[in-house]
C-alpha positions as a Markdown table, in Angstrom:
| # | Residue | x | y | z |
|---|---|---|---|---|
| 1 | Unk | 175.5 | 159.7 | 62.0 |
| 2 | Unk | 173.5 | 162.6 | 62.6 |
| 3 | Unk | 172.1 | 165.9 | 60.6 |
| 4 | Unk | 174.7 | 168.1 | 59.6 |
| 5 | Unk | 173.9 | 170.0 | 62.3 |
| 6 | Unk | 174.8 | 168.0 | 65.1 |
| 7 | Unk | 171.3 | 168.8 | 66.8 |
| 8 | Unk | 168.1 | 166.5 | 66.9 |
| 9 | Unk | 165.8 | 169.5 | 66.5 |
| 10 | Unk | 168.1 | 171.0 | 63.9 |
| 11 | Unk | 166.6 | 170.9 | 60.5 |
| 12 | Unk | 167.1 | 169.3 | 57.6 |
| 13 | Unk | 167.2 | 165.8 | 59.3 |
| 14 | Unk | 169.3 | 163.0 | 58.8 |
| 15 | Unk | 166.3 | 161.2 | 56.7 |
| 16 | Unk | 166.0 | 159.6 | 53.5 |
| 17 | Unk | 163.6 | 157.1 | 52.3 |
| 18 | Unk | 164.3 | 154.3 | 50.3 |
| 19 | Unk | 162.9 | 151.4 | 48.0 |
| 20 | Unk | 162.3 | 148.3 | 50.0 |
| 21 | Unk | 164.7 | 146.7 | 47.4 |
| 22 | Unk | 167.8 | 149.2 | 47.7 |
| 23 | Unk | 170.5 | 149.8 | 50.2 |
| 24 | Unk | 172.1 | 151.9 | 52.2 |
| 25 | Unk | 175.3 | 153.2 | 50.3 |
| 26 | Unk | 178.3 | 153.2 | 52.2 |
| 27 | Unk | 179.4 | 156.3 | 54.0 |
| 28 | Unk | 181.3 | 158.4 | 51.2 |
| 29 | Unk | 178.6 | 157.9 | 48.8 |
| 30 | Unk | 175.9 | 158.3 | 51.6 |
| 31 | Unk | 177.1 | 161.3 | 52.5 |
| 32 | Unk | 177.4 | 162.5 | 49.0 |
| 33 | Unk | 174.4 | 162.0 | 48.4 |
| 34 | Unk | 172.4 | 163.1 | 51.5 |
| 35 | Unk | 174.4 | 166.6 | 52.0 |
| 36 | Unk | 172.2 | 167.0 | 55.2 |
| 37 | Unk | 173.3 | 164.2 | 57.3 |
| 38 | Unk | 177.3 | 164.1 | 58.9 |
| 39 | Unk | 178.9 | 162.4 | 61.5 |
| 40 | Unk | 179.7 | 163.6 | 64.6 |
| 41 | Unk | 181.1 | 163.4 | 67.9 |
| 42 | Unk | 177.9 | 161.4 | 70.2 |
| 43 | Unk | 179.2 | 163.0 | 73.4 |
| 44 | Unk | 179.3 | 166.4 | 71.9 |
| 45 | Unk | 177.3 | 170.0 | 72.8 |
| 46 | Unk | 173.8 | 169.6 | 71.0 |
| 47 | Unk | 171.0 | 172.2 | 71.3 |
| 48 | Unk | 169.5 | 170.3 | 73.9 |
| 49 | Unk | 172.7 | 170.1 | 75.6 |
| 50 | Unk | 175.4 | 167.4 | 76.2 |
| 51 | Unk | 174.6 | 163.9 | 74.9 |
| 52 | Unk | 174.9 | 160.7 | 76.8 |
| 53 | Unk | 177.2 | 159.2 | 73.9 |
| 54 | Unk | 174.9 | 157.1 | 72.4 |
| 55 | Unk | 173.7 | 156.3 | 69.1 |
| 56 | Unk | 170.4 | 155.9 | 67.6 |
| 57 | Unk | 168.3 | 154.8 | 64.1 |
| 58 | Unk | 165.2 | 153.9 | 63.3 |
| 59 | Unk | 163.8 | 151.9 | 60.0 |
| 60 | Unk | 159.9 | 152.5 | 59.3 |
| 61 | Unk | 159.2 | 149.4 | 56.6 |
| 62 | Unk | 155.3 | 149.6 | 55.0 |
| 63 | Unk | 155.1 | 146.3 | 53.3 |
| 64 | Unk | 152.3 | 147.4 | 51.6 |
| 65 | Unk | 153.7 | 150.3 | 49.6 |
| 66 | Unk | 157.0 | 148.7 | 49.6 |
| 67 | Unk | 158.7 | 151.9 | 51.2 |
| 68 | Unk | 161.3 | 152.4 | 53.9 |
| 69 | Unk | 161.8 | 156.1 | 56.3 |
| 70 | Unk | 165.4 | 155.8 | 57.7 |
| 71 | Unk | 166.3 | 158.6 | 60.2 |
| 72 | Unk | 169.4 | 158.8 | 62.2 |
| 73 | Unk | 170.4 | 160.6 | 64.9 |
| 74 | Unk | 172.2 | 160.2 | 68.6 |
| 75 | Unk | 170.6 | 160.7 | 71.7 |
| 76 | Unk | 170.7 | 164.2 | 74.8 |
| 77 | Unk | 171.4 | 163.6 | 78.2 |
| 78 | Unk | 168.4 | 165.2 | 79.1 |
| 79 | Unk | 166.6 | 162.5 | 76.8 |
| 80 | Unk | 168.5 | 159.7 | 78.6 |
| 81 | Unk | 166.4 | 160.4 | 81.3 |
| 82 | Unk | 163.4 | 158.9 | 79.8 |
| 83 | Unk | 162.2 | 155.4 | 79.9 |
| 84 | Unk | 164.3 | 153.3 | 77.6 |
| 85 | Unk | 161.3 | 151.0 | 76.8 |
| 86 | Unk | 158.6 | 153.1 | 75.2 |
| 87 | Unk | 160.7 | 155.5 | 74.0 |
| 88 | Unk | 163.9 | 154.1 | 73.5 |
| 89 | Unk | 165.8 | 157.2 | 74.9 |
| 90 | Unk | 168.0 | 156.7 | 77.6 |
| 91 | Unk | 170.1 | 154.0 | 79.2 |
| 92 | Unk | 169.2 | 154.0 | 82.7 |
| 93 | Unk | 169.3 | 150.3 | 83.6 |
| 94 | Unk | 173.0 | 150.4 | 82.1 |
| 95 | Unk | 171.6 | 149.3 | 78.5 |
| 96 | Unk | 174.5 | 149.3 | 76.2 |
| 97 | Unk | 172.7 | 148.4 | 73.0 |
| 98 | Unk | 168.6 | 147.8 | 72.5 |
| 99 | Unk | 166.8 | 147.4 | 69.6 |
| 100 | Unk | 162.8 | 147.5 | 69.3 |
| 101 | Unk | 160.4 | 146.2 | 67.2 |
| 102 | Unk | 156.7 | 147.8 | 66.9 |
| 103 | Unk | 154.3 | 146.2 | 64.8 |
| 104 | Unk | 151.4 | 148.8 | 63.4 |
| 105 | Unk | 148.3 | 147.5 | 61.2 |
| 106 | Unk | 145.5 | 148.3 | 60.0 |
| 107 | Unk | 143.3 | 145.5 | 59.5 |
| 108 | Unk | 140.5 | 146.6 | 57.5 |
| 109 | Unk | 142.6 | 148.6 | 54.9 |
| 110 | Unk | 145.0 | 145.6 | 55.1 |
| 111 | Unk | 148.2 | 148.0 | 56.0 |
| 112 | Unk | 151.0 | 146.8 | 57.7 |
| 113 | Unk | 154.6 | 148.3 | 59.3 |
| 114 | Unk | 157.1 | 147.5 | 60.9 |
| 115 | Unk | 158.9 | 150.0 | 62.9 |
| 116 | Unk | 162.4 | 149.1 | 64.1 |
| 117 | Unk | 164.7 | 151.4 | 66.4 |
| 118 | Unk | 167.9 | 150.7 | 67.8 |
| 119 | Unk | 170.3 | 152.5 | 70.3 |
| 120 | Unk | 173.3 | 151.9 | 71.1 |
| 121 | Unk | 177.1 | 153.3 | 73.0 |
| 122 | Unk | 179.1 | 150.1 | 71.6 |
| 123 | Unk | 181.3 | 151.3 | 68.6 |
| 124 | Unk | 181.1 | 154.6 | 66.2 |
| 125 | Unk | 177.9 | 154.6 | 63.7 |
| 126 | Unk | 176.6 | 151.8 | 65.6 |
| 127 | Unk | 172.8 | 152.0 | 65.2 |
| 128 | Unk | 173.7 | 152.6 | 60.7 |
| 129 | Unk | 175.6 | 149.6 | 61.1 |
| 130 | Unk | 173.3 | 147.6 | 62.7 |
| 131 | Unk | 170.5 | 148.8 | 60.5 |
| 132 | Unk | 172.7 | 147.5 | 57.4 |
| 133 | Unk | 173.3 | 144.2 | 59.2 |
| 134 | Unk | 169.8 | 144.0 | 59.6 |
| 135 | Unk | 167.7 | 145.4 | 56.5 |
| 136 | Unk | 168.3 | 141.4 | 54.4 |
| 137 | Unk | 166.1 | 140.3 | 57.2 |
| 138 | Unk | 163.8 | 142.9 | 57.6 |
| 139 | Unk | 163.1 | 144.0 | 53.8 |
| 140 | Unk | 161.9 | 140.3 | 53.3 |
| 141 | Unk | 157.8 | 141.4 | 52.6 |
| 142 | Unk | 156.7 | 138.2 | 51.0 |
| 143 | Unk | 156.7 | 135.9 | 54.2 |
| 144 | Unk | 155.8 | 138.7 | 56.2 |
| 145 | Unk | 152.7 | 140.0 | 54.2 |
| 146 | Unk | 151.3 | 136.4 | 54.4 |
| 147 | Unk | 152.1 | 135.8 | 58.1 |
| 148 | Unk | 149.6 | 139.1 | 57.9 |
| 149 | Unk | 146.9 | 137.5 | 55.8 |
| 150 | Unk | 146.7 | 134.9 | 57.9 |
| 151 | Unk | 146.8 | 137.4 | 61.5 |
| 152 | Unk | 143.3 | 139.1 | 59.6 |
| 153 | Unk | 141.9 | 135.7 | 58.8 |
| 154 | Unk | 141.8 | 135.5 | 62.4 |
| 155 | Unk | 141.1 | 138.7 | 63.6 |
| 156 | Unk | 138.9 | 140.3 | 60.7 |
| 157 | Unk | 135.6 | 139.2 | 59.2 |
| 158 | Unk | 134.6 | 141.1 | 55.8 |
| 159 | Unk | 131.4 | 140.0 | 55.7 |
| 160 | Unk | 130.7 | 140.9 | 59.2 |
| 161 | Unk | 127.9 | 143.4 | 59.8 |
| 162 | Unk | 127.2 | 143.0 | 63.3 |
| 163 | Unk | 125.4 | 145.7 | 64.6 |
| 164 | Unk | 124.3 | 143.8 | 68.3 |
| 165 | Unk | 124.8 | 140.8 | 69.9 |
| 166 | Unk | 128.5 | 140.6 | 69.7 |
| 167 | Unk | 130.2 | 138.7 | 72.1 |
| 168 | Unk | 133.4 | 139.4 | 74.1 |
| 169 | Unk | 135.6 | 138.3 | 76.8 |
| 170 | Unk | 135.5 | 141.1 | 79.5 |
| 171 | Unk | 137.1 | 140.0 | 83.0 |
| 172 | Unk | 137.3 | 136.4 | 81.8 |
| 173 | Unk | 133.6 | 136.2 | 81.7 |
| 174 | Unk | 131.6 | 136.0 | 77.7 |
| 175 | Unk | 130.1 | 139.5 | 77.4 |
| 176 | Unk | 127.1 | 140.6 | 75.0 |
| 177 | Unk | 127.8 | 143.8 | 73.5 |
| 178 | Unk | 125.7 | 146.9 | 73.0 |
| 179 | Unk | 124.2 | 148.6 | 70.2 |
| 180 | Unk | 126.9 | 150.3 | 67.7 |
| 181 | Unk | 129.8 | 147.8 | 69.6 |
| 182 | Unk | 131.1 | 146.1 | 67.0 |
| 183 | Unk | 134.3 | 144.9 | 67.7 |
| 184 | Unk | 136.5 | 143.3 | 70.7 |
| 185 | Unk | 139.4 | 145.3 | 71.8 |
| 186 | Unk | 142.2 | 143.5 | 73.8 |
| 187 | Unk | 145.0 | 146.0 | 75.2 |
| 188 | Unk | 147.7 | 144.3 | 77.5 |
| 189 | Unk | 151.2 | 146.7 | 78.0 |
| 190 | Unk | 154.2 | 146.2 | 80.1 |
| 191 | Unk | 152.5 | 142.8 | 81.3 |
| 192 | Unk | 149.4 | 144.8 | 83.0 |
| 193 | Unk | 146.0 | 144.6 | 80.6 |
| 194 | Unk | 144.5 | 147.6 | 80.4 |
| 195 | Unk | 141.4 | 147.0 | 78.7 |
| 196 | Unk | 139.5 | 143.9 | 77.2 |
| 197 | Unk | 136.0 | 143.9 | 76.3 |
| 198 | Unk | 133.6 | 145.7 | 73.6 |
| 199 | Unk | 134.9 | 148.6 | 71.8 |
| 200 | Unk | 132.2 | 151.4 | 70.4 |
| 201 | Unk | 134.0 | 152.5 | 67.5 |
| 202 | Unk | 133.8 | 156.1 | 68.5 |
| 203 | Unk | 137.2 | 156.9 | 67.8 |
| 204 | Unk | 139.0 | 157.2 | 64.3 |
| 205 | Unk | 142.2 | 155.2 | 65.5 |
| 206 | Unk | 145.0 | 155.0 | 62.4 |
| 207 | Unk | 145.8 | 151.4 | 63.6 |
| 208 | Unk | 144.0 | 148.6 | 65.4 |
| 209 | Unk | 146.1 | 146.5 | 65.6 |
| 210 | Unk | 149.9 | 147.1 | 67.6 |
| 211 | Unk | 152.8 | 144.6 | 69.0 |
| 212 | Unk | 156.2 | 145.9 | 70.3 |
| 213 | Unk | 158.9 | 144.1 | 72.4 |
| 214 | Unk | 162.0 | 144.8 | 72.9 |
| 215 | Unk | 165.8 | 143.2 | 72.5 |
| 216 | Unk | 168.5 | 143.9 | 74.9 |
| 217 | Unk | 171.4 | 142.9 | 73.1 |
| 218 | Unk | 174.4 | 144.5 | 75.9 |
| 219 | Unk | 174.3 | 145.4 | 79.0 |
| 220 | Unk | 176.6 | 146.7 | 81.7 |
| 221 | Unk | 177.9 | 144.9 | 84.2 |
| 222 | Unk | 176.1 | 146.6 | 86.5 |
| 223 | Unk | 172.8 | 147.1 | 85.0 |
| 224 | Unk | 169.4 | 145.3 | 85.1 |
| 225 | Unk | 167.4 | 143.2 | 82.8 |
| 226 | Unk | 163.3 | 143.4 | 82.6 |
| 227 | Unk | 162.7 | 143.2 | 79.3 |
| 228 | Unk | 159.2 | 142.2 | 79.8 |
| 229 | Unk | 158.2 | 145.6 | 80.6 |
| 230 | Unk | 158.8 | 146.4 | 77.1 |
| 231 | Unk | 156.2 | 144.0 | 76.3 |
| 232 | Unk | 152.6 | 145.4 | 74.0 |
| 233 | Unk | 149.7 | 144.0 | 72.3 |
| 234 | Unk | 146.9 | 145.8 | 71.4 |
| 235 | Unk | 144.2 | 144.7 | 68.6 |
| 236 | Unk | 140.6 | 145.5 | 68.0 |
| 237 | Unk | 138.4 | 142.8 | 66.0 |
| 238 | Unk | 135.0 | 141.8 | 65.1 |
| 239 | Unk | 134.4 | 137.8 | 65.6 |
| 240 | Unk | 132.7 | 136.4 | 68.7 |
| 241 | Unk | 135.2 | 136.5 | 71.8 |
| 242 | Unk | 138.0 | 136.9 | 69.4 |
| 243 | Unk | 139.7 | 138.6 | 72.6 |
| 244 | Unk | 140.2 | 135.3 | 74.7 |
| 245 | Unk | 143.6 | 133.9 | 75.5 |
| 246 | Unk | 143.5 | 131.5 | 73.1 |
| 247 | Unk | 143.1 | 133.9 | 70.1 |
| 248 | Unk | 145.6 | 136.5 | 71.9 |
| 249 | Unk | 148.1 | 133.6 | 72.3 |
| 250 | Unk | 148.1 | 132.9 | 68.6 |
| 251 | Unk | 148.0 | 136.6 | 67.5 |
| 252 | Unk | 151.3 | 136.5 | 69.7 |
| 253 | Unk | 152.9 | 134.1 | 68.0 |
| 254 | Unk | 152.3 | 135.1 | 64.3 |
| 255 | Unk | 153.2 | 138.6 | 65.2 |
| 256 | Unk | 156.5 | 137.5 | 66.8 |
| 257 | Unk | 157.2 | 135.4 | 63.7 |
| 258 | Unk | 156.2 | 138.5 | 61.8 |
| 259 | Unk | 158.9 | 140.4 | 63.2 |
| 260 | Unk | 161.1 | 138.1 | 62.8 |
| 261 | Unk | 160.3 | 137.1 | 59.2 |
| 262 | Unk | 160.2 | 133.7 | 59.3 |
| 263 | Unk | 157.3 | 131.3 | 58.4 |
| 264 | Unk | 158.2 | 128.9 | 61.5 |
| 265 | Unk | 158.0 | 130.4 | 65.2 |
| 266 | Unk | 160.3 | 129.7 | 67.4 |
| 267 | Unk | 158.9 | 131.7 | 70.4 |
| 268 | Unk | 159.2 | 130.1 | 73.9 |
| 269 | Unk | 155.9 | 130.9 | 75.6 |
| 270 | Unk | 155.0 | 129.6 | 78.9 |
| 271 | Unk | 151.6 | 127.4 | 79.2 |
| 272 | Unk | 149.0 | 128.1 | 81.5 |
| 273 | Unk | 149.7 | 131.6 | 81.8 |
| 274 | Unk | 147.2 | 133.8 | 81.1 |
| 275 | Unk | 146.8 | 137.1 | 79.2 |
| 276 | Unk | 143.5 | 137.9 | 80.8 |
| 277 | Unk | 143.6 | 139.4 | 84.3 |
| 278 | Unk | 140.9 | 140.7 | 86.3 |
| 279 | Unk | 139.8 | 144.4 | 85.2 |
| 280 | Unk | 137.7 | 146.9 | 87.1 |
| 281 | Unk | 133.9 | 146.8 | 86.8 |
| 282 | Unk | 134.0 | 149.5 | 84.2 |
| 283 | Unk | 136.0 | 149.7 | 81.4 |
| 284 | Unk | 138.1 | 153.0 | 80.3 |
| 285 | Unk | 137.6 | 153.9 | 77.3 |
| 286 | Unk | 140.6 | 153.9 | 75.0 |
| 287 | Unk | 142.5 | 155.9 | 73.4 |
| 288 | Unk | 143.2 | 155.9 | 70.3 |
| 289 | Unk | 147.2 | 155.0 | 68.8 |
| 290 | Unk | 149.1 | 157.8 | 67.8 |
């Protein structure tokens, strides 16, 4: 399922956006109804030039409004060049079907999403049908909105007006922040951290908080796993070394049972293991999430 087009730069998109209550109709009333979407051949001549045959869809879900972006599409050869884990384009590792989950807050405004994109060369309309299968799990907002609550409880003060003497773990030693550093940041991606420490505020970041891993469901005989590299966790907060491994460990696991949308978590983390790794003397600064 693609636009009616055929291209992924071809306009109107295959894109609707739905109730977090309603479903996706099946495919002679969807395409009925969303006269700019059609299915077509994955392997076939695209703008960009042959595909690689595979399919792709992604689910945007804001809890908070109670909204859900759908948009699918299939996937260029020249796309399948790219890194499968941060983009999700491209089977180089002989990935037959991957789905990833992103996790985007903010926890001041108290906004949550959960971004969920799949690709996959296993059967035709693969990616719609695996978005059906999985919408009854990932349209359930109550247990997920207070597996959020309690995420800011630890993260997030309110009341906090700390203008100095702020506290944070910076290359596993306590660290007293500066003037106009009020909050923590911890950033840790494809198992390297890249910063930890006291964060300025300077930039006007949409989210502080972010937390994507991936799922290899099928791979090719001949391919490779290394799913950790798919592995991101980034938060900023305000409470004294509320960037330590204990606090990252537990901001791991309710974001993994957030994902998954279940009040019990079921992850299988390794002790004595730690999320803190030495950094150099001076922290980047950074950036800000787009």
């Amino acid at each position: 399922m693609t636009n009616k087009d055929g291209s992924i730069l071809a306009e109107p998109k295959c894109e609707f956006v739905l109730n977090i209550n309603n479903s996706i109709p099946p495919i002679t009333q969807f395409l009925a109804k969303y006269s700019q979407c059609a299915i077509h051949n994955a392997d076939s001549v695209v703008l960009l030039g042959h595909s690689d045959g595979s399919c792709f869809a992604d689910v945007d879900i804001d809890y908070v409004a109670s909204t859900m972006r759908i948009h699918l599409t299939h996937v260029t050869a020249a796309q399948s060049l790219l890194s499968p884990y941060d983009d999700m384009f491209g089977f180089a590792n002989s990935i037959k079907s991957v789905v990833q989950f992103k996790v985007v807050g903010n926890l001041e405004k108290k906004k949550i999403n959960l971004i969920t994109r799949l690709q996959c060369k296993t059967s035709d309309n693969c990616a719609l049908d695996k978005i059906r299968y999985l919408l009854s799990n990932l349209t359930n907002s109550h247990i997920r909105l207070s597996t959020f609550k309690d995420t800011i409880k630890l993260l997030h003060n309110p009341m906090s007006k700390v203008a100095s003497g702020l506290s944070c773990l910076y290359d596993g030693e306590d660290m007293e922040c500066s003037n106009g550093e009020d909050r923590c940041i911890f950033d840790l991606s494809k198992g390297s951290l890249i910063r930890n420490g006291c964060f300025d505020g300077d930039s006007n970041e949409i989210y502080d908080l972010e937390y994507r891993f991936n799922m290899i469901e099928e791979i090719a005989s001949d391919g490779f796993n290394s799913v950790h590299d798919a592995f991101k966790i980034y938060y900023l907060c305000n409470t004294d070394l509320c960037n330590n491994d204990d606090i990252v460990e537990k901001v791991d696991h309710l974001l993994y049972s957030f994902v998954l949308g279940s009040s019990s978590n079921d992850k299988i983390v390794h002790r004595n293991i730690s999320y803190i790794k030495p950094l150099p003397s001076t922290p980047p600064k950074p950036k800000p999430l787009v």
